[in-house]
Structures are given as structure tokens and as C-alpha cells.
N, C-alpha and C positions, 0 to 999 in steps of 0.2 A: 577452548577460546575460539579456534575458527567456527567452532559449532554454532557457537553463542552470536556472531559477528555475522555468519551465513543467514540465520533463523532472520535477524534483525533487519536483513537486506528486504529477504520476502514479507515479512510484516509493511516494511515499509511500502513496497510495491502494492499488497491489498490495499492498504491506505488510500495511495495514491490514485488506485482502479475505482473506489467508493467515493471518493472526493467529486473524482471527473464526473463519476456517473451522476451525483450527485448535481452538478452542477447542470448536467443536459436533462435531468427532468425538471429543474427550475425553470432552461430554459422553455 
């Protein structure tokens, strides 16, 4: 279960690295 909850933290964090990055080459 902490496995499963850990994995989910760093998925989210890439997400949120591709998002940003995302948005500064729009800008």
C-alpha cells in the first residue's frame, strides 16, 4: 500500500514538471 501511495506522489510530481514545462514553451 505505501508502495502504491509513494509511486503515486512521483507520477504526480512528473505531471506536474510537464504541465509547467509545458506552459513556458507556450509562453
Amino acid at each position: 500500500m505505501f508502495c502504491q501511495f509513494f509511486f503515486f506522489i512521483i507520477l504526480y510530481q512528473i505531471l506536474q514538471i510537464f504541465y509547467v514545462c509545458r506552459l513556458a514553451s507556450i509562453m
